[in-house]
C-alpha positions as CSV (number, residue, x, y, z in Angstrom):
1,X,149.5,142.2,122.7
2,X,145.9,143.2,122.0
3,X,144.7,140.9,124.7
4,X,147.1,142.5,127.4
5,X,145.6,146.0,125.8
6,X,141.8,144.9,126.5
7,X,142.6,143.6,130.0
8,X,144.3,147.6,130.5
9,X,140.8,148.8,128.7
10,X,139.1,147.0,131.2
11,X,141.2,148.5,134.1
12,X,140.6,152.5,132.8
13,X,136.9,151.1,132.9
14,X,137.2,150.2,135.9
15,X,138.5,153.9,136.9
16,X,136.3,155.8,134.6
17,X,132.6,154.1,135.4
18,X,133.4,152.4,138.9
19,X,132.5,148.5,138.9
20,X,130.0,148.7,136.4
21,X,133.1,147.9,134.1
22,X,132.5,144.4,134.7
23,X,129.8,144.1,132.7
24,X,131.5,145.0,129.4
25,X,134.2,142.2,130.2
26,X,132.4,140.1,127.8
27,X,133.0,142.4,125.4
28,X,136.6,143.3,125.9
29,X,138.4,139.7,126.9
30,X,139.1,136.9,124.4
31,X,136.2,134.4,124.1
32,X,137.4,131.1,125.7
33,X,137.0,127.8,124.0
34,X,133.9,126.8,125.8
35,X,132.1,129.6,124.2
36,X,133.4,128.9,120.4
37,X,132.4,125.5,121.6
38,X,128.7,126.5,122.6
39,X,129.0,128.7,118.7
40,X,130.0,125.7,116.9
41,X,127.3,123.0,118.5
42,X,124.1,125.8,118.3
43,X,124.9,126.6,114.4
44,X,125.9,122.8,113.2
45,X,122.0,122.2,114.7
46,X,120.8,125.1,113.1
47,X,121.9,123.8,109.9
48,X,120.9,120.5,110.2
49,X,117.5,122.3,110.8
50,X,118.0,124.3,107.4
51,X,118.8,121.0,105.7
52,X,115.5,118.9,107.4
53,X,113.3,122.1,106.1
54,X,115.1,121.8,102.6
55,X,113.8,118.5,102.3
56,X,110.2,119.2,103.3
57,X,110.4,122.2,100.3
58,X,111.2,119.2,98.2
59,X,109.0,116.5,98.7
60,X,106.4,118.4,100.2
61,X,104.4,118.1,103.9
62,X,104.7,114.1,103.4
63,X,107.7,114.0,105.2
64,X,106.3,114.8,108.6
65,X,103.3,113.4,110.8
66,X,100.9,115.5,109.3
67,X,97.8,114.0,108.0
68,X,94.2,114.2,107.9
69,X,92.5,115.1,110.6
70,X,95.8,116.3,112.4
71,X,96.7,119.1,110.0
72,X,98.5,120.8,112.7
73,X,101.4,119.7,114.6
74,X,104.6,120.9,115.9
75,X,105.1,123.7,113.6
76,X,101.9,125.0,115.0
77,X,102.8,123.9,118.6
78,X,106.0,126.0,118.4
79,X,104.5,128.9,116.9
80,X,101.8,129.4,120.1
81,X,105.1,128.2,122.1
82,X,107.4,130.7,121.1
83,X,105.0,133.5,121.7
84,X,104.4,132.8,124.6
85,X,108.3,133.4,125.4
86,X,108.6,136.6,123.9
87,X,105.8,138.1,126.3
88,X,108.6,137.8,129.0
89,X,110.3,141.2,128.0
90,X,107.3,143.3,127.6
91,X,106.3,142.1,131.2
92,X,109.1,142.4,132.6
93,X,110.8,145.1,131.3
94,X,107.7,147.1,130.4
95,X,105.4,146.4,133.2
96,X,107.6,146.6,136.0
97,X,109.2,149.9,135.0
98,X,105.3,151.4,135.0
99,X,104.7,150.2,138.2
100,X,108.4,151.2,139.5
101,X,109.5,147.4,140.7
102,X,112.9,148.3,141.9
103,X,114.4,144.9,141.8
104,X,113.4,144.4,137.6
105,X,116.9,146.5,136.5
106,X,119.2,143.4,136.1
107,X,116.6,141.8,133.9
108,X,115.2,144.2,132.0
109,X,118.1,144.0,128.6
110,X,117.9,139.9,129.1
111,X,114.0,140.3,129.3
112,X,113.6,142.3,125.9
113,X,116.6,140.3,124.4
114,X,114.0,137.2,124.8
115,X,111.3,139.2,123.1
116,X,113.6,140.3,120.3
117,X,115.2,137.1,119.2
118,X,112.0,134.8,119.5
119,X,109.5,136.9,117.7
120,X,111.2,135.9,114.8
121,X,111.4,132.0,115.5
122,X,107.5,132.4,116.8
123,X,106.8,133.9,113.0
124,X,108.3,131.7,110.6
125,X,106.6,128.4,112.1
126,X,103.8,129.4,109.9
127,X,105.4,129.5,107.3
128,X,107.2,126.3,107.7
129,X,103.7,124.7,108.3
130,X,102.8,125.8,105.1
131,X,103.6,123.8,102.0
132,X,104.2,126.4,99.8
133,X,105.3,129.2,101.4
134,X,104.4,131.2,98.6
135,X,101.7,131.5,99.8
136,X,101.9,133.7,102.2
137,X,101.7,136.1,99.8
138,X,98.2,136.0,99.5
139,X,97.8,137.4,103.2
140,X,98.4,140.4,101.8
141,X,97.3,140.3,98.1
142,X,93.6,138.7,99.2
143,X,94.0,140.0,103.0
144,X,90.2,138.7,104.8
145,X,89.8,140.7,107.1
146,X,87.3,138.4,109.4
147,X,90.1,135.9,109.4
148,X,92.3,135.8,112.7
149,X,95.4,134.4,110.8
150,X,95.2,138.0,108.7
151,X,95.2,139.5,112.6
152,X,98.0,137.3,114.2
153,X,100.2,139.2,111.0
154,X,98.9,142.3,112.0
155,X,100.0,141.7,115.6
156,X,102.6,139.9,115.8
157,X,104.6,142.3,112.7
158,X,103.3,145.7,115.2
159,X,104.5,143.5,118.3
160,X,107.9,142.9,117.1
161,X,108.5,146.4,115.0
162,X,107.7,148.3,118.1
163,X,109.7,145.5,120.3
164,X,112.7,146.3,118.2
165,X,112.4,150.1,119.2
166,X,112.2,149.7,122.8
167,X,115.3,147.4,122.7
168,X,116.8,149.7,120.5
169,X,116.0,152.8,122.9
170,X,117.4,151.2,126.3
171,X,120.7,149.7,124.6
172,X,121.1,153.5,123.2
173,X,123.3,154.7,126.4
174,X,125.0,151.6,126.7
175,X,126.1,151.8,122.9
176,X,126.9,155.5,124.0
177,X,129.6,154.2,126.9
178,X,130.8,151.3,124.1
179,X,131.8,154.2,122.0
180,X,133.5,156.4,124.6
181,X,135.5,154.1,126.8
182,X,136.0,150.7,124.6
183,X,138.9,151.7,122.7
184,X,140.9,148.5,122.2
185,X,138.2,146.6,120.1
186,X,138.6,146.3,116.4
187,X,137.7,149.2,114.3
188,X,134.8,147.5,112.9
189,X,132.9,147.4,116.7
190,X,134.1,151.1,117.1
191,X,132.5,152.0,114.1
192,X,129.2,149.9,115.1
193,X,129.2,151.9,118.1
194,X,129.4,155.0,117.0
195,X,127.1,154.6,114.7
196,X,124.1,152.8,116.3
197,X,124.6,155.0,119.4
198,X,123.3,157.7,117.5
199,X,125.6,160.9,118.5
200,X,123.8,160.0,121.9
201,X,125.3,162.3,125.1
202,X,124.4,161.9,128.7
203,X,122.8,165.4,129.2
204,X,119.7,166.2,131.1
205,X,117.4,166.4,127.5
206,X,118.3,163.3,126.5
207,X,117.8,161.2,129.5
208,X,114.3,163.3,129.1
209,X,113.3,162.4,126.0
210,X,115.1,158.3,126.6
211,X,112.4,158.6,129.9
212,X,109.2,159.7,127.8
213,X,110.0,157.3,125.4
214,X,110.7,154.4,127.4
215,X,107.4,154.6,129.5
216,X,105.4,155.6,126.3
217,X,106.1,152.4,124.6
218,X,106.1,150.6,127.9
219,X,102.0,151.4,128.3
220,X,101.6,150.6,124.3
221,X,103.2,147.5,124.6
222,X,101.6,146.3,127.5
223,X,98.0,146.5,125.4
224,X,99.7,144.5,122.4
225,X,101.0,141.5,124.2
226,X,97.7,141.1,125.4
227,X,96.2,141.2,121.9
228,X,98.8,139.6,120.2
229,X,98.4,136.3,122.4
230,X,94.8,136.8,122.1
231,X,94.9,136.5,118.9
232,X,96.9,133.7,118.7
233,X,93.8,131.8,120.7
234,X,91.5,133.8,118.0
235,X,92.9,131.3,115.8
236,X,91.5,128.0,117.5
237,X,88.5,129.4,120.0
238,X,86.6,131.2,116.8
239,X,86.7,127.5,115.3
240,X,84.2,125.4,116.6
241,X,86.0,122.5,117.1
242,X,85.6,121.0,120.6
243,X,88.2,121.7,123.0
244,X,88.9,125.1,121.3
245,X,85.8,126.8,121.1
246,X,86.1,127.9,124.5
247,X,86.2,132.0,125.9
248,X,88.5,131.0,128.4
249,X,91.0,129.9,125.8
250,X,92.8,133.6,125.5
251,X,93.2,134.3,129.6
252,X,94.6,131.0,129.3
253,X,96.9,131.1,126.5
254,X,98.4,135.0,128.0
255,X,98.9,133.4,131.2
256,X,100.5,130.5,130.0
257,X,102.9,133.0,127.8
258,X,103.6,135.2,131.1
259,X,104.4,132.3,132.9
260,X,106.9,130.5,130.1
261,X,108.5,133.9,129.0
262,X,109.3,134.1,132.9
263,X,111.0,131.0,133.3
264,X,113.2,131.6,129.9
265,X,114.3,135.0,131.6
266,X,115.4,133.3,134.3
267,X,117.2,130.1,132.8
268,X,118.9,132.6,130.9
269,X,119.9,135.5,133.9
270,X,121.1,132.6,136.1
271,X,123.5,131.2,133.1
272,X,124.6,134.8,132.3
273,X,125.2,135.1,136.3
274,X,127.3,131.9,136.7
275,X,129.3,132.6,132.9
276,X,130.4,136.0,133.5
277,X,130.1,136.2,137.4
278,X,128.0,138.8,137.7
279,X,127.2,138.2,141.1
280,X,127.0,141.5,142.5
281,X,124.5,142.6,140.1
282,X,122.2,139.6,139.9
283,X,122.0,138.4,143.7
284,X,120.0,136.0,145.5
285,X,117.6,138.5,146.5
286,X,116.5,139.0,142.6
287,X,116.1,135.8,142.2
288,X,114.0,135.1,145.8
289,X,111.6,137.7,144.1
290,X,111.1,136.4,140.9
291,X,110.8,132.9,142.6
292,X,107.4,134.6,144.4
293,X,106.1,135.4,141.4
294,X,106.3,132.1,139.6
295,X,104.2,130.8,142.5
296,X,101.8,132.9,141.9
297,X,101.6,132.3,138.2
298,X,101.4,128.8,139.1
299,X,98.8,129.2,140.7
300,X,96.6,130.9,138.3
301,X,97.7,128.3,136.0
302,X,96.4,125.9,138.1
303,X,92.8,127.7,138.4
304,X,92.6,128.2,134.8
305,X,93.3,124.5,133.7
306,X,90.5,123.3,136.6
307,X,87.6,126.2,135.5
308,X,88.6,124.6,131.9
309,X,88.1,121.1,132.2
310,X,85.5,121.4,135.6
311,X,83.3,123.4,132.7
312,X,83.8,120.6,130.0
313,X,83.3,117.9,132.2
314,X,79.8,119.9,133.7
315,X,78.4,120.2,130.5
316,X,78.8,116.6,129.9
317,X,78.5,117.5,125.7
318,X,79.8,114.1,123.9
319,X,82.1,115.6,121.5
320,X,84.2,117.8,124.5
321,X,84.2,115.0,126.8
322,X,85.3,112.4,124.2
323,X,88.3,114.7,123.9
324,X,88.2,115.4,128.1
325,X,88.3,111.2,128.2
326,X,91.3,111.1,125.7
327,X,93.5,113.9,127.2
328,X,93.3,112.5,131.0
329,X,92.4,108.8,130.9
330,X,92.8,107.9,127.3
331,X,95.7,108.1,124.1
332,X,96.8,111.1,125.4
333,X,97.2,110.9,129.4
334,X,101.0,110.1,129.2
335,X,101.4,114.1,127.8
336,X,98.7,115.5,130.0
337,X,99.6,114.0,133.3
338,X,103.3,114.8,132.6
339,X,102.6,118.3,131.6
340,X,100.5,118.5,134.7
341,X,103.5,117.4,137.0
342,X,106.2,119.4,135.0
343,X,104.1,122.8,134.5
344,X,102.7,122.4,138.6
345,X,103.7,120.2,140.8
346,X,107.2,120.0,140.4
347,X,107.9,123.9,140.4
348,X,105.1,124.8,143.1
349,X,106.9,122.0,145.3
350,X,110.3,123.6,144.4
351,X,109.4,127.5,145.1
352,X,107.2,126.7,148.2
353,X,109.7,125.0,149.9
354,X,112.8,127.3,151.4
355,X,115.5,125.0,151.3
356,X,114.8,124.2,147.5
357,X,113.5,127.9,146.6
358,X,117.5,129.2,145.8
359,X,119.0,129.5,142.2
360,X,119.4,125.9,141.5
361,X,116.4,125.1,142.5
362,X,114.5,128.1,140.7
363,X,116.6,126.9,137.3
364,X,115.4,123.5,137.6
365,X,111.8,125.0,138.0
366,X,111.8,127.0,134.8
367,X,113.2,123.9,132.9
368,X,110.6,122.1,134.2
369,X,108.0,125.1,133.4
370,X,109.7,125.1,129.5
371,X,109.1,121.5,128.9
372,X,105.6,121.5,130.6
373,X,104.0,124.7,128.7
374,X,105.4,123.3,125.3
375,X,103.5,120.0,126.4
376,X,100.4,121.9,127.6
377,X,100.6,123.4,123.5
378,X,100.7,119.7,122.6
379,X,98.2,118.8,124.9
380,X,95.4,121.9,123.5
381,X,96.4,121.1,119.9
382,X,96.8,117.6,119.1
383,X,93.3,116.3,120.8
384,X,91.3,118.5,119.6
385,X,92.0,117.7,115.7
386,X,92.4,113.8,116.5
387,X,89.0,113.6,117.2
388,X,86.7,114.8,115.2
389,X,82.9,115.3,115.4
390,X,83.0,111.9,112.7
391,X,81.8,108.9,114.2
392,X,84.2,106.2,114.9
393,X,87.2,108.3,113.2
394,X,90.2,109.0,115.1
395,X,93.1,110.6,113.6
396,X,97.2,110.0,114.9
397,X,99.8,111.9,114.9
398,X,103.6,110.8,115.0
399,X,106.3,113.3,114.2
400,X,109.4,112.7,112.0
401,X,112.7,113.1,112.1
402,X,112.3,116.7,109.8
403,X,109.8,118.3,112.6
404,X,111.9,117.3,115.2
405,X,115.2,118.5,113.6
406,X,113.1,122.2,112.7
407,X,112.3,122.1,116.2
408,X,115.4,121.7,117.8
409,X,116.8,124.2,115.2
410,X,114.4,126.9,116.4
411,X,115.9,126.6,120.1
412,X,119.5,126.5,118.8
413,X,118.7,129.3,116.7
414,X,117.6,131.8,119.8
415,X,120.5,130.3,121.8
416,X,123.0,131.5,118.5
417,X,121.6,135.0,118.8
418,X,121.7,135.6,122.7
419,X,125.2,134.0,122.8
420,X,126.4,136.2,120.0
421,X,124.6,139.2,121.2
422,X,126.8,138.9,125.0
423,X,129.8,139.2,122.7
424,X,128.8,142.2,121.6
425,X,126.6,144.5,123.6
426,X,126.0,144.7,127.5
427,X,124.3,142.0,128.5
428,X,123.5,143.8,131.5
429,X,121.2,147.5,131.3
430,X,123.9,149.7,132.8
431,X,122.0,152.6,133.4
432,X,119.3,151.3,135.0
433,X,121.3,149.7,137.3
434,X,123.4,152.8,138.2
435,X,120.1,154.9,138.1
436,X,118.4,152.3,140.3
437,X,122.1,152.3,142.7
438,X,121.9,155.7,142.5
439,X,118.5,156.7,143.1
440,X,116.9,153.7,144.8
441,X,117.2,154.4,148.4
442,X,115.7,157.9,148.1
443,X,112.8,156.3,145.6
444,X,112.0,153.6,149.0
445,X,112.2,156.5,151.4
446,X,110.1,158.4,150.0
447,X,107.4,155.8,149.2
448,X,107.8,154.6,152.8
449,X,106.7,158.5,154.2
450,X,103.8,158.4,151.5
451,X,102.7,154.9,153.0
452,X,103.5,156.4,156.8
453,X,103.0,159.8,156.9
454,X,104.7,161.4,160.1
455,X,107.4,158.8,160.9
456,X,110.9,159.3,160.0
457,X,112.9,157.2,157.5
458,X,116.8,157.8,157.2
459,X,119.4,156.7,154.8
């Protein structure tokens, strides 16, 4: 019975709000076995994950590949990996709406989604690399204040408090249309509507003050995922370790986020596309544009990695190009070379082409561009502490079962919150998309008579 009522819910949508009702079908209809499936599989890893880090609180850091000289490993790798993913929302979502990039609006929720649920992931991966977590606590009881670990907290708690907000701010009239048209959910979601909409009503002062607020935060947070990546590189360029003490390690590490974060949004939109067939919302066209970018960002990435190693390899300084000799030609060129295939030639080959630069191909891209970037983490770390300025001392690193299970716990966890967040909340910015439907055309006429003054543009 309440099935038959959502599917007549989702039909008054349908008469109230036009086709935008599609996008709270997720909401309304009954989840299907796949997805209690996909809920079953991403928490049973996540536990497994909870157990492997239970074990490392018990017998201590031995249980992993860490050792001496290689004191940082995959907790470290995942840390500078994850962050790198959640700088896809602010760019997305925040730069394109400054700059008034029409085709960002089916994006822009899955975009700050990525930013919101893998902040947290990025964060604790410190912690796990600790071996007492405890202390932690002396960040703030002793805080240093020349130390960059003391400015990644800073950063990374400011990045994600006001990352939170402007989630919080763009899902507020989305909540508002949850509470006045979804009337067969359980009470419980009808009370978590009303109350986390906030008494929020389309009127012209509201929209005004959602505006002002949306494009203030969208300039701060544009200056804070620059400096909270920058950071992140504070941690290994203000050593002078070789291979890290470089200036071009922070352009390198926030373009390598940028281009990471990209591919995750876009893994993700193409899934939520095919799941919920929202295929007049997120078209081809999207997609083509996005597919532009990434070649571009390939390219940078490409002209970064060769001003980096051209540099090393110029100097001709024994300690960098011991490590130069190890990363391309020596212990390490098996995760070099492939990173350099997965994070470049692969997609750039992909994208440039026409008949492979479609949604497949793009998705198979961005997988490629996951795997790659966490390897090109891999590749900056591990090196670097396996070969210390010690004579004839070379440190190895092998990773156990417990890093391996934490890691693949991380991933499932992120998956467990997107999935559960679709069942709940539009996946989807409505708004946007019916301000951008509604408003659009008139936006690109007018540009076009600012960029030709005197010609005539209709409708």
């Amino acid at each position: 019975m309440r099935d038959y009522a959502r599917i007549r819910d989702l039909e008054k949508l349908q008469k109230d709000i036009g086709k935008d009702a599609q996008v709270f079908s997720p909401i309304l209809l009954k989840p299907t076995p796949a997805y209690w499936a996909t809920v079953l599989v991403l928490s049973a890893i996540l536990g497994w994950g909870v157990y492997a880090y239970i074990r490392q609180i018990q017998y201590g850091l031995g249980v992993t590949g860490l050792n001496r000289p290689i004191y940082w490993g995959f907790y470290i790798i995942n840390f500078v990996f994850w962050i790198g993913i959640a700088h896809a929302g602010t760019l997305i979502s925040s730069v394109l709406r400054v700059t008034s990039t029409e085709w960002r609006r089916p994006f822009t929720r899955a975009a700050e989604a990525v930013t919101v649920f893998s902040l947290p992931f990025a964060a604790i991966n410190p912690i796990i690399d600790l071996g007492r977590p405890d202390r932690l606590l002396n960040v703030f009881r002793t805080p240093h204040f020349t130390s960059p670990l003391l400015w990644d907290v800073v950063c990374i708690s400011i990045y994600l408090i006001f990352s939170v907000i402007y989630f919080y701010i763009a899902l507020l009239p989305d909540l508002a249309m949850c509470r006045d048209y979804l009337i067969s959910v359980s009470p419980f979601r009808r009370w978590l509507y009303k109350t986390l909409s906030l008494g929020f009503r389309y009127d012209e002062k509201r929209w005004k003050k959602i505006e002002w607020w949306m494009n203030g935060l969208a300039i701060f947070l544009f200056m804070v995922v620059v400096s909270v990546h920058t950071n992140v590189s504070f941690v290994f360029l203000m050593t002078l370790q070789p291979g890290w003490h470089t200036t071009i390690l922070a352009p390198y590490f926030v373009l390598g986020a940028i281009y990471s974060g990209c591919a995750a949004v876009i893994i993700i939109m193409a899934l939520l596309r095919w799941v919920y067939r929202l295929y007049n919302y997120v078209t081809d066209v999207h997609f083509q544009k996005m597919a532009k970018f990434m070649i571009a960002l390939a390219l940078f990435w490409l002209y970064f990695t060769g001003i980096e190693f051209l540099a090393i390899y110029y100097g001709r300084e024994v300690a960098p190009m011991t490590i130069f000799h190890a990363k391309v030609f020596g212990a390490y060129k098996d995760v070099f070379w492939l990173m350099f295939l997965l994070t470049f030639l692969i997609p750039l080959t992909l994208l440039v082409i026409p008949k492979t630069r479609n949604i497949p191909g793009l998705v198979v891209a961005s997988i490629s561009i996951i795997i790659g970037m966490w390897l090109e983490r891999y590749s900056v770390i591990v090196p670097s502490e396996a070969y210390p300025r010690m004579a004839n001392f070379v440190g190895l690193y092998f990773p156990t079962w417990v890093e391996w299970s934490i890691t693949a716990a991380l991933l499932a966890g992120f998956c467990l919150f997107y999935v559960l967040f679709a069942r709940f909340f539009p996946i989807l910015t409505v708004w946007e998309v019916r301000e951008g439907r509604e408003h659009g055309l008139q936006h690109f006429v007018s540009e076009m008579k600012a960029f030709y003054p005197g010609e005539e543009f209709h409708g």
